[in-house]
C-alpha positions as CSV (number, residue, x, y, z in Angstrom):
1,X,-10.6,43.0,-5.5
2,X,-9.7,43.7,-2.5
3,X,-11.9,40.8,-1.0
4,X,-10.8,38.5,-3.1
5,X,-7.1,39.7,-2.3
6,X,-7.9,38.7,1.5
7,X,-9.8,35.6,1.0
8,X,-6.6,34.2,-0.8
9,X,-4.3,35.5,2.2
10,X,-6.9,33.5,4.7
11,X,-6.4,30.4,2.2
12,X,-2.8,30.7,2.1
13,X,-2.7,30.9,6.1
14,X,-5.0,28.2,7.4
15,X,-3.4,25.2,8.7
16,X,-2.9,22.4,7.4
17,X,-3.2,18.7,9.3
18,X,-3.3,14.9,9.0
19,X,-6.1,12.7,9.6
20,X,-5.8,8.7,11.1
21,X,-8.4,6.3,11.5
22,X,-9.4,2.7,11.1
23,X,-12.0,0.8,11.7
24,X,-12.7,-3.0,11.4
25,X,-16.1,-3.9,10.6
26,X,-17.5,-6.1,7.7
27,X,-17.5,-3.9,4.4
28,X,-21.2,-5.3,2.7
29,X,-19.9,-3.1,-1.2
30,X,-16.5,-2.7,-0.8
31,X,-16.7,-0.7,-4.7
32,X,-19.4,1.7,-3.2
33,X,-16.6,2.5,-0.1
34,X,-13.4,2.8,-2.6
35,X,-15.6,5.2,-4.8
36,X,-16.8,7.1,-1.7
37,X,-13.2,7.4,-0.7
38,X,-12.0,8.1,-4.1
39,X,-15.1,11.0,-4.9
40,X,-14.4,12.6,-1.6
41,X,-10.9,12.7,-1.2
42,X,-11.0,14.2,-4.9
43,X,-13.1,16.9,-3.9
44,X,-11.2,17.7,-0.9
45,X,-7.7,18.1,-2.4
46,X,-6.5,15.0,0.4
47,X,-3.5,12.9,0.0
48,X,-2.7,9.9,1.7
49,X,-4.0,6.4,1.6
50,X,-7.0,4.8,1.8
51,X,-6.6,1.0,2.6
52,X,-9.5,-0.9,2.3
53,X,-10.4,-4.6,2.9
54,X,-13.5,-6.5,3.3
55,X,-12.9,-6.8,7.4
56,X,-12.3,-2.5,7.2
57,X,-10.4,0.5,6.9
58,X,-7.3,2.0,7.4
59,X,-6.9,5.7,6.7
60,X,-4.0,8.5,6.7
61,X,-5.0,11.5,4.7
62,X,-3.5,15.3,4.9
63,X,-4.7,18.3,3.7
64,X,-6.5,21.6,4.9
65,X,-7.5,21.0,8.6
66,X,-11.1,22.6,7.0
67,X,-11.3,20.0,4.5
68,X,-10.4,17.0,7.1
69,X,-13.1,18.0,9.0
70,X,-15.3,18.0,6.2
71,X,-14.0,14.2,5.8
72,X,-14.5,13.5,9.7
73,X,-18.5,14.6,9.4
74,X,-18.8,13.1,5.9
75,X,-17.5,9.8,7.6
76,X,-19.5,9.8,10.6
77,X,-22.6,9.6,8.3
78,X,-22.1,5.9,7.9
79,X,-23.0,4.0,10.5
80,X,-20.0,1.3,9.8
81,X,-17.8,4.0,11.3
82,X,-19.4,4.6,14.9
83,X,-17.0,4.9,17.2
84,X,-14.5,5.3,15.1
85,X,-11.5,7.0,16.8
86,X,-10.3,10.1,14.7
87,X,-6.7,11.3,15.2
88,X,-6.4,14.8,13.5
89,X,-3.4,16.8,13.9
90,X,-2.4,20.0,12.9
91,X,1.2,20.1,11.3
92,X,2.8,21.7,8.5
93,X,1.8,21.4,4.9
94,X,3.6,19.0,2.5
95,X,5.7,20.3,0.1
96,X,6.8,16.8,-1.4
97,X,5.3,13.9,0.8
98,X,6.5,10.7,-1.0
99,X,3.7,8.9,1.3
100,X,0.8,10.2,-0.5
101,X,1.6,9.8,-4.2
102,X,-0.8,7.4,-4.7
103,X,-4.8,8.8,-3.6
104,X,-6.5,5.4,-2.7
105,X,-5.5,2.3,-2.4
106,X,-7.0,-0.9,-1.5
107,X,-5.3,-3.5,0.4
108,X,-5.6,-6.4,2.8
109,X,-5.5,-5.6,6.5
110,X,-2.2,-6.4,7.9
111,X,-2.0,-9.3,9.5
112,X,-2.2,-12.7,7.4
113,X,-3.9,-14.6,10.2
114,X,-7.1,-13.0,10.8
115,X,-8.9,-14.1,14.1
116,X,-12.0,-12.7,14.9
117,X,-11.5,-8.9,16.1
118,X,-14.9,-9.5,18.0
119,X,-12.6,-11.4,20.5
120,X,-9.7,-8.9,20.5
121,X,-7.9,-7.3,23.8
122,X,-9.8,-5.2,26.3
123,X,-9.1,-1.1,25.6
124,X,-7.4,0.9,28.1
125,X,-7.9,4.7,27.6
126,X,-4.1,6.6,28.2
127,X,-4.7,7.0,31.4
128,X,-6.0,3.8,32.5
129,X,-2.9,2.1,30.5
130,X,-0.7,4.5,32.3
131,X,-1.9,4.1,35.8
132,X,-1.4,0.0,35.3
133,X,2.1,0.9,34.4
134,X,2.3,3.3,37.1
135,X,1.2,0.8,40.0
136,X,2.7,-2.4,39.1
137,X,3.8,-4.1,41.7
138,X,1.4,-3.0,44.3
139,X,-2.0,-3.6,45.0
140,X,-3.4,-0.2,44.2
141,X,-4.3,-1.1,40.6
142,X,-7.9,-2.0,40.0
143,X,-7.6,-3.0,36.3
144,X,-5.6,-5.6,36.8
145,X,-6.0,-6.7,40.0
146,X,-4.5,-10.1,40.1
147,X,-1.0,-10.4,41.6
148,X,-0.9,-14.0,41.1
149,X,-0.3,-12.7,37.2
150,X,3.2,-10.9,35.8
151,X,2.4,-8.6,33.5
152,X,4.2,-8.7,30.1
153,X,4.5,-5.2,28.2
154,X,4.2,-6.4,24.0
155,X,5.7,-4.0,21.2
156,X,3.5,-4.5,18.7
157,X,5.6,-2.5,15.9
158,X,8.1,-2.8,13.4
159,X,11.7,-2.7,14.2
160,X,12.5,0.5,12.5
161,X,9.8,1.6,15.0
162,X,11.0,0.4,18.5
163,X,14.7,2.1,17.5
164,X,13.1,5.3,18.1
165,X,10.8,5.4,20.7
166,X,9.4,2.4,23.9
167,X,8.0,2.2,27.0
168,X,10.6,2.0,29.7
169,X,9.0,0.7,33.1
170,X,10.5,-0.8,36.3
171,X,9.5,-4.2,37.1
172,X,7.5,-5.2,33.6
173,X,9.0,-7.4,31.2
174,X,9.3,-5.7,27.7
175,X,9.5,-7.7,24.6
176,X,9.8,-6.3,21.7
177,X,9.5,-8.8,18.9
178,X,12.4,-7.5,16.1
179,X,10.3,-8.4,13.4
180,X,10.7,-6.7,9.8
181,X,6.8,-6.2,9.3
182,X,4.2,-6.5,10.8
183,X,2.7,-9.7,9.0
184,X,5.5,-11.6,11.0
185,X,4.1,-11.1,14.0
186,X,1.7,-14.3,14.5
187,X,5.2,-16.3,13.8
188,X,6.6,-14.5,16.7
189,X,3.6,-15.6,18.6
190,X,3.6,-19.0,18.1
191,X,7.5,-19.1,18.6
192,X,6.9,-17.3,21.9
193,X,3.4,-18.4,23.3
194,X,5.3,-19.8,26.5
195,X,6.6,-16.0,27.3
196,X,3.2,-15.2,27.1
197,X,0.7,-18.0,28.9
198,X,-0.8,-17.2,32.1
199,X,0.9,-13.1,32.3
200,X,-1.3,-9.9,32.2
201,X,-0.1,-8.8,28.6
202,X,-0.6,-5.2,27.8
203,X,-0.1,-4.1,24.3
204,X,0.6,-1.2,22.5
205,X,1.4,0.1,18.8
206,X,1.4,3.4,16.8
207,X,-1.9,4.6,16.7
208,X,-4.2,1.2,17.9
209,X,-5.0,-0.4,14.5
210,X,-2.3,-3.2,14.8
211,X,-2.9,-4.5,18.4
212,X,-6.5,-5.1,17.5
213,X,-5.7,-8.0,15.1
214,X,-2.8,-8.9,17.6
215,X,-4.8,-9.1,20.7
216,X,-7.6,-11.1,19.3
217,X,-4.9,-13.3,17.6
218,X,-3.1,-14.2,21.0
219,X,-6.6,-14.6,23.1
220,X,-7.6,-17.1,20.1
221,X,-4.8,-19.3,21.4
222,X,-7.1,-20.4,24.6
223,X,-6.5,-21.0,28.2
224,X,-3.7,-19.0,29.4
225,X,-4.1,-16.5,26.9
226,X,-7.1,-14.8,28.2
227,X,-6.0,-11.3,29.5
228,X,-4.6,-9.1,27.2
229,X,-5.0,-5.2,27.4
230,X,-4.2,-2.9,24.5
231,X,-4.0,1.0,24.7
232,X,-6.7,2.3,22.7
233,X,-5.6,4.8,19.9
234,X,-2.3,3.9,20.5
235,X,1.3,6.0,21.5
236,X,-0.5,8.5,19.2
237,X,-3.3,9.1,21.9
238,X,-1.1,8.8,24.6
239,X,1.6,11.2,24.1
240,X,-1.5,13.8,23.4
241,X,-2.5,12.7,27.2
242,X,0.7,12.8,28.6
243,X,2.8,15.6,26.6
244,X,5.8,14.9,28.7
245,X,6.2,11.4,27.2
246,X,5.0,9.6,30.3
247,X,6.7,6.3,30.6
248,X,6.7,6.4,26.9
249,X,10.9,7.8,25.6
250,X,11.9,9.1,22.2
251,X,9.6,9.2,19.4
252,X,6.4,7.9,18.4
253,X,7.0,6.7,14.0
254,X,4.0,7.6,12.2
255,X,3.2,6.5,8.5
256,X,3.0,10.3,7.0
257,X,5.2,13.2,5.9
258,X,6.1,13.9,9.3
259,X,7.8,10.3,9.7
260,X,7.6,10.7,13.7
261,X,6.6,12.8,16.7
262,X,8.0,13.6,19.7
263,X,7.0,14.6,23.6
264,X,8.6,17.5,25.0
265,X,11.3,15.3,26.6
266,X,13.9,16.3,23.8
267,X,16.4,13.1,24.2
268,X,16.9,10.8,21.6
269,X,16.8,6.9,22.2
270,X,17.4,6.1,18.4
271,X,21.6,5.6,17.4
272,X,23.3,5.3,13.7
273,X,23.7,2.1,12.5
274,X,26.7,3.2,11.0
275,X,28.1,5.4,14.3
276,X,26.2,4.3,16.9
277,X,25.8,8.3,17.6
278,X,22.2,9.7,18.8
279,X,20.1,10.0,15.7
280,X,15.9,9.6,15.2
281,X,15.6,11.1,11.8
282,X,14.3,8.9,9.0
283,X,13.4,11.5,6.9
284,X,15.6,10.2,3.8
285,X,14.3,7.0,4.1
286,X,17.3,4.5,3.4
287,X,17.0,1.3,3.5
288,X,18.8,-1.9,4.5
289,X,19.9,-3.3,0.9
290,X,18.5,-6.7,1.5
291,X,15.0,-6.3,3.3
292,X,14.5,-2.9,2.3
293,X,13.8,-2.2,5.9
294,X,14.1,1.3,7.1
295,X,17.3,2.2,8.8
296,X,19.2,5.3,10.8
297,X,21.7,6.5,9.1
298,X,22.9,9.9,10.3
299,X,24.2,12.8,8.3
300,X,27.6,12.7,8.0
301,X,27.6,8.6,7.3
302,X,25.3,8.7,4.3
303,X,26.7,9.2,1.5
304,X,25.7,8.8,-1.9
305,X,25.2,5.4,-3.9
306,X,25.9,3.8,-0.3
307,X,24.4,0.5,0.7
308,X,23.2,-0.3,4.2
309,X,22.4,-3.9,6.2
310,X,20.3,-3.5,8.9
311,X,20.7,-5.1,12.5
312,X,18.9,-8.4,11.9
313,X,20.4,-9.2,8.5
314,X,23.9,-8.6,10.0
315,X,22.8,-11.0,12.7
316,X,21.2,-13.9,10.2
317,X,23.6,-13.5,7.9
318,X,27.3,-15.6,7.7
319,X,28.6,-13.3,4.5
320,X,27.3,-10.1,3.3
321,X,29.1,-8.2,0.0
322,X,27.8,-4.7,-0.2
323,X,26.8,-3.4,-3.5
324,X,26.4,-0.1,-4.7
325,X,23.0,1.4,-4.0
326,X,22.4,1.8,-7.1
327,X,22.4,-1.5,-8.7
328,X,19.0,-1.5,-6.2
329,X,16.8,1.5,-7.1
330,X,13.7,1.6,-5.4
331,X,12.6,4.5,-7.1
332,X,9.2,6.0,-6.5
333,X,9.1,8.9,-8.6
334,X,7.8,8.3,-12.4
335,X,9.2,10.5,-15.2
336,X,8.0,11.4,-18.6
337,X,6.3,9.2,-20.2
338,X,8.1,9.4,-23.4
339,X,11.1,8.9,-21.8
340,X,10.5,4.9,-21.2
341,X,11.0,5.1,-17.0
342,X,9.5,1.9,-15.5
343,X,8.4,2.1,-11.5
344,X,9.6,-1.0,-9.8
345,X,8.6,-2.5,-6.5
346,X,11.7,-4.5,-5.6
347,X,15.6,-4.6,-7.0
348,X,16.7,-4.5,-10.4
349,X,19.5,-6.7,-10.2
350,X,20.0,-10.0,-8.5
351,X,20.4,-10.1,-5.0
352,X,23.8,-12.2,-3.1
353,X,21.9,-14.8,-1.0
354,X,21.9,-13.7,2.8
355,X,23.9,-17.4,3.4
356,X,27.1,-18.0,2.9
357,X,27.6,-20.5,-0.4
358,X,26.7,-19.7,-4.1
359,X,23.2,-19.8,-4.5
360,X,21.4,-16.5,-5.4
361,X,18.3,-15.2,-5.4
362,X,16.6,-14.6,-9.0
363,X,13.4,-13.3,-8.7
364,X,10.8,-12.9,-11.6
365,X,10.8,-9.6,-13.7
366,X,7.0,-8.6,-14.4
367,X,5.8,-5.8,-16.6
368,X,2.5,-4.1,-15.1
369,X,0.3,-2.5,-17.1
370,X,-2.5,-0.2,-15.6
371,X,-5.7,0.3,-16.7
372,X,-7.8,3.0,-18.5
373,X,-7.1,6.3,-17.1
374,X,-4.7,5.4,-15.0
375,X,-0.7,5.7,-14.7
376,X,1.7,3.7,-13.3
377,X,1.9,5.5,-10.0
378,X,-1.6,4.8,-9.2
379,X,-1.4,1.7,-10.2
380,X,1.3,0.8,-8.3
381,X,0.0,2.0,-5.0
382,X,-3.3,-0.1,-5.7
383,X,-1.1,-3.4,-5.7
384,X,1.3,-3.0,-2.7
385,X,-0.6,-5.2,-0.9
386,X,-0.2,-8.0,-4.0
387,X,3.7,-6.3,-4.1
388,X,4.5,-7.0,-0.5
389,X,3.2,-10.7,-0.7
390,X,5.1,-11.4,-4.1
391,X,8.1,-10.1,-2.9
392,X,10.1,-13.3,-2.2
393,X,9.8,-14.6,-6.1
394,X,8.6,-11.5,-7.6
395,X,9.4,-8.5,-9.0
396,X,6.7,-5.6,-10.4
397,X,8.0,-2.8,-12.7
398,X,5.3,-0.4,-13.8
399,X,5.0,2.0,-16.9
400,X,2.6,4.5,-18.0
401,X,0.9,3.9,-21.5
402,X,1.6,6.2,-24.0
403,X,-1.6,8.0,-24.8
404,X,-2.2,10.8,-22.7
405,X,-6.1,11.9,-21.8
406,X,-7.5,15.1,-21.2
407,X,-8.9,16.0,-17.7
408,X,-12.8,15.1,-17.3
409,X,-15.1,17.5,-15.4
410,X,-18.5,16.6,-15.1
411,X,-21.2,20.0,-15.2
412,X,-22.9,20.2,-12.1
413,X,-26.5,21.0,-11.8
414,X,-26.1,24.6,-9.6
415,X,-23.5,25.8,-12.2
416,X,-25.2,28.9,-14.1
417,X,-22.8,28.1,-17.1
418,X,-20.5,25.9,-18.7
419,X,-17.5,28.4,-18.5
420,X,-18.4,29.2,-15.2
421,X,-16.9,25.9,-14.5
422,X,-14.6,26.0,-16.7
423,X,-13.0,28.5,-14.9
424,X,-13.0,27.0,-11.8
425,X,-11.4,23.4,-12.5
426,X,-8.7,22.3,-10.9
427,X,-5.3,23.4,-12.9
428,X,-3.7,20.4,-15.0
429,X,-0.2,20.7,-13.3
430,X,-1.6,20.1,-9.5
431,X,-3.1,16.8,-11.0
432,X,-1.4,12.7,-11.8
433,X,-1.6,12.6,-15.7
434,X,-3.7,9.8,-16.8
435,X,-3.2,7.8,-19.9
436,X,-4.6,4.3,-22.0
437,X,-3.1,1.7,-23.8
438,X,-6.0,1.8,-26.6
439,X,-8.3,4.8,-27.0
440,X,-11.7,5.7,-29.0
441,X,-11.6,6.8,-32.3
442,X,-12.1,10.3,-31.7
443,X,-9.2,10.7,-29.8
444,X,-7.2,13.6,-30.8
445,X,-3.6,12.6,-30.0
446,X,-1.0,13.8,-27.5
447,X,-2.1,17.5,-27.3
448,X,-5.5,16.5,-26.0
449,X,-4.8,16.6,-22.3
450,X,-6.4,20.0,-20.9
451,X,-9.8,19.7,-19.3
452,X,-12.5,19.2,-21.3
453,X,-16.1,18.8,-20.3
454,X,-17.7,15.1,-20.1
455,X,-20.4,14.7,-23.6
456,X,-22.3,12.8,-21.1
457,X,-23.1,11.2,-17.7
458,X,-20.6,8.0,-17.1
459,X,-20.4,5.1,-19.3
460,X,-19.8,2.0,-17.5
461,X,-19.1,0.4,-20.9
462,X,-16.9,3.0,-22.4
463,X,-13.9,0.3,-22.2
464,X,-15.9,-1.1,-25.4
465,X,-15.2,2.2,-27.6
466,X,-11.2,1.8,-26.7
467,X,-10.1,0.4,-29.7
468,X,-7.9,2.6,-31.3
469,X,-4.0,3.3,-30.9
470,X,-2.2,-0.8,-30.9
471,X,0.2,0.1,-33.1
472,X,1.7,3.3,-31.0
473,X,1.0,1.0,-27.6
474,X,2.9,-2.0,-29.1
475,X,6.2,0.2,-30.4
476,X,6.2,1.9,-26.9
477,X,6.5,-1.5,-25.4
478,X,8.9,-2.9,-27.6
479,X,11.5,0.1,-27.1
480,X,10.4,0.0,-23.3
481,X,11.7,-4.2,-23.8
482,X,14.8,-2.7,-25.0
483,X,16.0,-0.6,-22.6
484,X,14.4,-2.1,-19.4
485,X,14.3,-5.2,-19.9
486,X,14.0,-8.5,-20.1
487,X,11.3,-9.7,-18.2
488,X,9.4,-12.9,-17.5
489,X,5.9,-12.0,-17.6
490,X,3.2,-9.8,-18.6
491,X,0.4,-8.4,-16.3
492,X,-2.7,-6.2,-17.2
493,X,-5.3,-4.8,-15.2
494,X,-8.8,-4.0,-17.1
495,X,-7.9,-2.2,-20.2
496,X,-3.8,-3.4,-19.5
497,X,-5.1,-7.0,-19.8
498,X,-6.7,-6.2,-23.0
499,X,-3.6,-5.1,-24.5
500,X,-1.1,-7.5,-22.4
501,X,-3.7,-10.3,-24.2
502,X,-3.1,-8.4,-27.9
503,X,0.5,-8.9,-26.9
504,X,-0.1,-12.1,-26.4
505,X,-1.6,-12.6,-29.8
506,X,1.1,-11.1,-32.2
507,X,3.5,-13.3,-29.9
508,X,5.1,-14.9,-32.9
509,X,5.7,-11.2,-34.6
510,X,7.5,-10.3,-31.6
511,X,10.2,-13.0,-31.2
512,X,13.4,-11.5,-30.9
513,X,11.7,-8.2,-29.4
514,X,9.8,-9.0,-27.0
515,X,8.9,-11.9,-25.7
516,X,7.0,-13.6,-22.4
517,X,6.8,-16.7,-20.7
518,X,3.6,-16.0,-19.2
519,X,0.5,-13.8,-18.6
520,X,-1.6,-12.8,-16.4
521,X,-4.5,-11.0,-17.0
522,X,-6.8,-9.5,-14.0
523,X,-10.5,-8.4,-14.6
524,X,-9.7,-8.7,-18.6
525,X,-11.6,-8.1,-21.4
526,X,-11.1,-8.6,-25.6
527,X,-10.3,-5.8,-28.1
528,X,-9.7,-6.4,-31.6
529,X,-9.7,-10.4,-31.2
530,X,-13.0,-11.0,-33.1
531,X,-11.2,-14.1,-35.3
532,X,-9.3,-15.3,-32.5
533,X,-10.6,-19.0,-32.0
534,X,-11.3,-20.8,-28.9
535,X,-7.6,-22.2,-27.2
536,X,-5.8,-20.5,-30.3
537,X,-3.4,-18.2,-28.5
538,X,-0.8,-21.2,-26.6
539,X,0.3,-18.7,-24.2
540,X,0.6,-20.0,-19.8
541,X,-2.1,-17.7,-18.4
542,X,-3.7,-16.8,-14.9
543,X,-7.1,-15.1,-15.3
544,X,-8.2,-13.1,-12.4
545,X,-11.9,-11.6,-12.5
546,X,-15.1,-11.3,-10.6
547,X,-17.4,-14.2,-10.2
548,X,-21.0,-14.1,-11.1
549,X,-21.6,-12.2,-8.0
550,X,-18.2,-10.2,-7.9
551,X,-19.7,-7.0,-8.0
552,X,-17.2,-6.1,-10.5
553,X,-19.0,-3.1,-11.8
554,X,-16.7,-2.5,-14.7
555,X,-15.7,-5.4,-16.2
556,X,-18.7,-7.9,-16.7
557,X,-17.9,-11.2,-15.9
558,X,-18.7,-12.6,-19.6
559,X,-16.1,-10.3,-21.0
560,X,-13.3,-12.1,-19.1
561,X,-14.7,-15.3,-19.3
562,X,-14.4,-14.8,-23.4
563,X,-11.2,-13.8,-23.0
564,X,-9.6,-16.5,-20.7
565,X,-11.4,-18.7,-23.6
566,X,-9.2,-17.6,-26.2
567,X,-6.2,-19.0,-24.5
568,X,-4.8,-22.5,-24.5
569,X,-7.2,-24.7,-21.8
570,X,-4.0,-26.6,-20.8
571,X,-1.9,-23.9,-19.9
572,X,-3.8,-21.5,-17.9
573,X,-5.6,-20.9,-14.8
574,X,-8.5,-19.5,-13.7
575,X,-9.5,-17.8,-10.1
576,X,-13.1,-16.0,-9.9
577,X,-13.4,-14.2,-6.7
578,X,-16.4,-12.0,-5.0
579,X,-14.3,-8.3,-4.4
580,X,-15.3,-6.3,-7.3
581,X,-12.9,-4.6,-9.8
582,X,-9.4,-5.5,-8.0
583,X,-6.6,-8.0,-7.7
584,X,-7.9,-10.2,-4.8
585,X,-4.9,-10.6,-2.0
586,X,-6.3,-12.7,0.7
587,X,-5.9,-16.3,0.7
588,X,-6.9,-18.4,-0.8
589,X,-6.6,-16.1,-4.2
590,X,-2.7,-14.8,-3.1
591,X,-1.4,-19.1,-2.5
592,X,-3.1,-19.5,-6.0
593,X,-1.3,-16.5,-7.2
594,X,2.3,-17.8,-6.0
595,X,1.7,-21.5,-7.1
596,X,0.5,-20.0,-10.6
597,X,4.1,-17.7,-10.9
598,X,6.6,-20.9,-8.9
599,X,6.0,-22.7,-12.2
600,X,8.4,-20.3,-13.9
601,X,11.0,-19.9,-11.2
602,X,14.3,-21.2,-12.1
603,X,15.9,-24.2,-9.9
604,X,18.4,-21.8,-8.4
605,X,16.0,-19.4,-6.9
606,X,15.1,-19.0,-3.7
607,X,11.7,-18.9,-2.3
């Protein structure tokens, strides 16, 4: 006992960190990384987020410095990640990180112009970057020997990041770009390639993963463009170098529960927008009304149900009324299921034009529904990358299904016993419930959601047995209509397109309820449509699966074939794509995407 009694104490007391990496390299079976990441991130009890794209990854993940280390050697056992630069950090554990709701998530890499990263800047270690800063304007430097060259210093951050923390030099031209994101950047480029031609241009950015894309992107441009330095592993490596902040003031934002860190130079460069008093903290995460942009607001200015417009909106805009805050949740959190709480990516109302004169900006309402043992939360951390890029016309509002499952534990081979194991599974409460939109007929109803032990290995083809449970599904939806809507369209992922395409079926029972202008239906399948006839169901539909050679692993590509049959020829649209079991977000799937949903915008809308 009184082992045990200690081992708990040692549990309790080791220290807990955060782990940041990237690497860009081609992905060959981008399904067989996401279920790596998914399988070991499970077993390690990490949170955070996984991006992953067919160029690379992009990884911040917290837990039990013990376990990241684990993930660090697990990692290294793949030779797509050699040299892979691995920031671990000890800090204090989590109590309610907003950031790493969501496990995995696959994404896009960030910038929408991808250049070769083969061709990106040369690295500078800390110090080397330093000592360049340190001798300009002499001759001393050997890095960049050429005096016939300025040398341009390039922020390559968001502008909620530069408020906080820069490089301050003497005699180096800063520019910091006062973009929103970080996809705006190769505009800014272009717009400013004449700043840039013929200078020494050192870059920098959080932690390195950002200046690789923008490097390459700028030496792409050709003669003029050919010497550009980047400080490898970013302010993150070199405030670890240079603890005193360097050249570097204020604070360094990261994208975790610890929002930013600091040197020991304890002066704030960050101000209130509302003030203009000394404030860095952007722990409570508002956000400018408009671009939903991070902003400083400090303590004794925010108040509750208070809206906030952000630097560059005040500056491009002619007439701005404020509106309450809370005509534009941005909620996060998901409630009970049963009591019919949607997630939504973007604002629930319309939003006054940033111009003066009376147009507005309407954006389309779409209903998400998530796939088989999934919830809404997941789900909507899987398409923020799809989110982000719809978010000019688009609007995505996710709910969990209404059949909850039980916990699955697969019996390992060392275990001496069932109930061994049982013993020893995680407890329900520390895990996202899952749920389904149609279930097997076995299932047991709304009690069956303990752990239970798996009747057998895996079925890839268990989506098949799912056919139970419409009629609760279709009277969760309708009272969901009700109170959150209306909306424009429908969108189901895997076993959600199955039942966004029964929806689509019993379209002319629903009239008056619930009712759609369009569909669209990503790696789908059919359940329950055995008489439905070839073009019989006249519905304007965008089917999104896995080509031939799609490596979609759960959804075969005949199944949504079949079911982009069933709807009318000359009202839908059809985009196959090689990326497995996800919603493609690259172009040219994402311009197919936005020409498929500009159909239904209204003439006043603004794209």
């Amino acid at each position: 006992m009184a082992n045990q009694e200690a081992k708990k104490q040692e549990e309790e007391e080791e220290e807990y960190g955060v782990l940041l990496y990237y690497k860009y390299t081609t992905i060959p079976d981008l399904q067989q990384l996401f279920n790596f990441y998914e399988s070991i991130c499970n077993t390690l009890s990490l949170l955070g987020r996984v991006r992953l794209s067919p160029n690379g990854v992009n990884v911040t993940v917290g837990g039990k410095l013990s376990a990241l280390e684990e993930h660090i050697a697990a990692v290294k056992l793949n030779s797509l990640f050699d040299g892979t630069d691995f920031k671990l950090a000890s800090c204090h554990e989590p109590s309610n990180d907003r950031v790493a709701k969501e496990l995995v998530t696959l994404s896009s890499c960030p910038l929408q112009k991808s250049p070769e990263i083969s061709n990106a800047g040369k690295h500078l270690s800390a110090v080397e970057f330093h000592s360049v800063l340190h001798n300009i304007g002499n001759s001393q430097d050997k890095l960049i020997p050429s005096s016939n060259n300025g040398i341009v210093l390039m922020d390559a951050r968001n502008l909620y990041e530069t408020r906080i923390g820069k490089f301050y030099t003497p005699n180096v031209e800063t520019l910091d770009p006062e973009i929103r994101q970080y996809s705006d950047l190769p505009s800014w480029i272009d717009n400013n390639s004449e700043k840039l031609r013929g200078n020494n241009i050192l870059m920098y950015c959080t932690g390195g993963i950002r200046c690789e894309m923008a490097s390459a992107y700028i030496r792409s441009k050709g003669a003029g463009f050919e010497k550009v330095f980047q400080l490898y592993g970013g302010i993150q490596r070199y405030l670890e170098q240079f603890p005193d902040g360097g050249f570097f003031r204020g604070k360094n934002f990261v994208f975790d529960h610890r929002v930013s860190v600091g040197s020991s130079d304890s002066r704030i460069l960050g101000t209130c927008l509302l003030c203009n008093s000394p404030f860095d903290d952007y722990s409570s995460r508002s956000r400018c009304t408009y671009c939903r942009m991070l902003v400083l607001v400090c303590d004794n200015c925010r108040e509750k149900d208070s809206s906030y417009v952000c630097e560059l909106c005040r500056k491009n805009s002619q007439c701005i009324q404020l509106t309450s805050a809370t005509d534009f949740d941005n909620s996060v959190e998901i409630s009970e299921v049963a009591e019919l709480e949607a997630v939504s990516t973007s604002d629930r109302v319309a939003v006054p034009a940033l111009v003066s004169g009376p147009r507005t900006l309407r954006k389309l309402r779409i209903l998400c529904l998530h796939g088989f043992r999934q919830n809404a939360s997941g789900f909507k951390g899987r398409t923020a990358s799809l989110a982000k890029k719809l978010k000019s016309i688009a609007e995505l509002v996710f709910v969990d299904a209404p059949h909850e499952l039980p916990f699955i534990y697969q019996i390992r081979q060392n275990c001496d016993s069932a109930s061994e194991l049982e013993n020893n599974h995680p407890l329900s409460e520390s895990c996202n419930k899952k749920f389904s939109w149609l279930v097997a007929p076995d299932h047991k109803g709304e009690n069956d959601s303990d752990w239970k032990i798996a009747d057998s290995p895996f079925d890839p083809l268990q989506y098949q047995k799912q056919t139970e449970g419409f009629d609760k599904s279709i009277a969760y939806l309708k009272a969901l209509y009700s109170k959150a809507g209306p909306f424009d369209g429908i969108l189901g992922f895997s076993q959600g397109a199955a039942m966004a395409a029964l929806v689509c079926l019993h379209q002319q029972k629903l009239i008056g309820e619930m009712e759609f202008r369009f569909a669209i239906l990503c790696s789908g399948f059919a359940v329950n449509m055995n008489n439905c006839q070839q073009g019989s169901i006249n519905v304007p539909s965008l089917h999104i699966f896995g080509s031939d050679k799609g490596k979609d692993r759960q959804i075969a590509n005949e199944a949504s074939r079949h079911l982009a049959s069933v709807f009318e020829n000359g009202c839908s649209v059809v985009i196959e794509h090689d990326f497995g079991h996800i919603i493609p977000t690259r172009p040219p799937y994402i311009d197919q995407i936005k020409d498929f949903l500009k159909r239904f915008l209204c003439s006043e809308c603004k794209i």
